[in-house]
N, C-alpha and C positions, 0 to 999 in steps of 0.2 A: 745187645742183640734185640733186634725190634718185633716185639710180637703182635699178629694177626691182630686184625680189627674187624668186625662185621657191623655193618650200617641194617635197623633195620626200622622202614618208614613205616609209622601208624597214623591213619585220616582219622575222623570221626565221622559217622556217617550223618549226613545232614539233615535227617529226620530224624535225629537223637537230639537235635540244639534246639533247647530251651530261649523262648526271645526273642527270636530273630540272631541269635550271636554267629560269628562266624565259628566253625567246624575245628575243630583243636588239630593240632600236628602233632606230633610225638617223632624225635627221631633218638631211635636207643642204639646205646653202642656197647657191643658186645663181645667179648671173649669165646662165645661157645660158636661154631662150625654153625653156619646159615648159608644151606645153599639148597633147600627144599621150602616150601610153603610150610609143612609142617614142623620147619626147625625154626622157623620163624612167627609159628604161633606159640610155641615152648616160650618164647624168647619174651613175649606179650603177654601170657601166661605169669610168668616169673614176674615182669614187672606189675602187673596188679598185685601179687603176692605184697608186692613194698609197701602197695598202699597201705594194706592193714597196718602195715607198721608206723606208716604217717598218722595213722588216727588212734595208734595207742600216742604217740608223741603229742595229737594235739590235744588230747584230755588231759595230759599231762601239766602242760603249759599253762601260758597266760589265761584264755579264754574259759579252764576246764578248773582241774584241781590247784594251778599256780604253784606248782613244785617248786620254782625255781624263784620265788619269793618267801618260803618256809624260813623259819628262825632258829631252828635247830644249832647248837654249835657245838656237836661231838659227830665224831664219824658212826657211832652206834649208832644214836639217835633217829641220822639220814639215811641211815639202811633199813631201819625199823620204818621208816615214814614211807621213804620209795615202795619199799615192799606190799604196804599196805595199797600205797595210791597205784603200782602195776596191779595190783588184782583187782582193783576197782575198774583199771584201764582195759585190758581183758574182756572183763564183763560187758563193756562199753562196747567192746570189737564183736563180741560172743551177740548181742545184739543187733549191732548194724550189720552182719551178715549172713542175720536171720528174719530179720526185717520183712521179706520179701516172701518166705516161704518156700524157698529153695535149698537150705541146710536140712539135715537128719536130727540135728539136735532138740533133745527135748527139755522142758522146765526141769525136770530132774537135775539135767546136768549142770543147774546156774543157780537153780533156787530149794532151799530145803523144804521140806514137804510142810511146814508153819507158811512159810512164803509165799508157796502153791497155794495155799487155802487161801490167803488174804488176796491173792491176783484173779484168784475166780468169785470172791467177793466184789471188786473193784471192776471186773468185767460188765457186770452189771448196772454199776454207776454208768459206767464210763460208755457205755452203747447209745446211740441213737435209736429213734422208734422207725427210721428208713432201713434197708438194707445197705444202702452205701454207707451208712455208721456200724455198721456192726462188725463185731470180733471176725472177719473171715476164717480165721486160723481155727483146725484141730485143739481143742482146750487142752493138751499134757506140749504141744508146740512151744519151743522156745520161741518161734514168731509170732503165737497167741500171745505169750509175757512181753513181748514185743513190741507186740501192735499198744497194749494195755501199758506200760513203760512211757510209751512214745505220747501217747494219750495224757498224761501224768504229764508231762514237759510243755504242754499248751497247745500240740499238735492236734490239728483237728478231726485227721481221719479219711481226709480227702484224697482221690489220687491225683488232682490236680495239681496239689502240693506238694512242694518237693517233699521227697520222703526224710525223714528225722536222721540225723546227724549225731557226732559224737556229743557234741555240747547236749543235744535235745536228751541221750539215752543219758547222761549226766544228770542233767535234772532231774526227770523223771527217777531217777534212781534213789537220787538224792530223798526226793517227794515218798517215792515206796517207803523207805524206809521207817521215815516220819508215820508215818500211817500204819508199819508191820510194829512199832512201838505203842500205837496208840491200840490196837488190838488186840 
């Protein structure tokens, strides 16, 4: 028995494209009932949801933590590793979509209160004497650790530039850490 299929087309709007490149298509296909605009922004909705998942998968990977180059050879072992390198990845996600200053989430909920102190430490370093250098974010903002993370990964602060990436909150992370030991 053949079940239903819904088509549902996504453009990109052409003053989103970076470049000069042409405008992205998206066409998703879907199982859920699309016969409204708003069952079809659900539907758009759900797939950026995926994305998050794409960018735990790509800290994962080659370019990020190389999981799938580890030398581990017991099944404990790679569940004790995974485990460790998904909360790393998380953190990664917890970052890139706080980036912008549009999440609720605060440094509390990423970084222990030792951590907090060394990021408003390093906010300091890490500011420019312009306003376009400076920490925009609320200082208890997981997009204040954010912008400061990002900062840490070579990112320079600009918005002209694309905004920091799983690999960029990787490093930076990586770099924090170095520094919350040297502390």
């Amino acid at each position: 028995m053949a079940h239903p299929c819904w088509v549902v087309k996504v453009q990109e709007d052409a003053c989103s494209v970076v470049k000069q490149e042409e405008p992205i298509s998206w066409l998703l296909l879907t199982s859920h009932l699309v016969e409204k605009p708003q069952q079809a922004l659900q539907i758009i909705a759900y797939y950026q949801q995926r994305w998050h998942i794409e960018q735990v998968f790509r800290t994962l990977k080659t370019k990020g933590l190389r999981l799938e180059g580890s030398q581990v050879h017991t099944e404990a072992a790679l569940k004790k590793l995974l485990l460790l390198a998904l909360i790393a990845a998380v953190k990664v996600v917890q970052l890139i979509r706080a980036r912008d200053g549009t999440t609720t989430q605060t440094m509390a909920d990423v970084f222990t209160p030792a951590e907090q102190q060394v990021l408003g430490q390093l906010n300091v370093t890490l500011q420019g004497k312009t306003d376009k250098l400076k920490n925009p974010f609320q200082p208890d903002s997981l997009a204040f650790a954010a912008w400061i993370i990002a900062r840490l990964s070579g990112w320079s602060g600009y918005q002209r530039q694309r905004p920091p990436g799983p690999i960029d909150f990787l490093i930076g992370l990586q770099r924090f850490q170095e520094r919350c030991q040297g502390y």
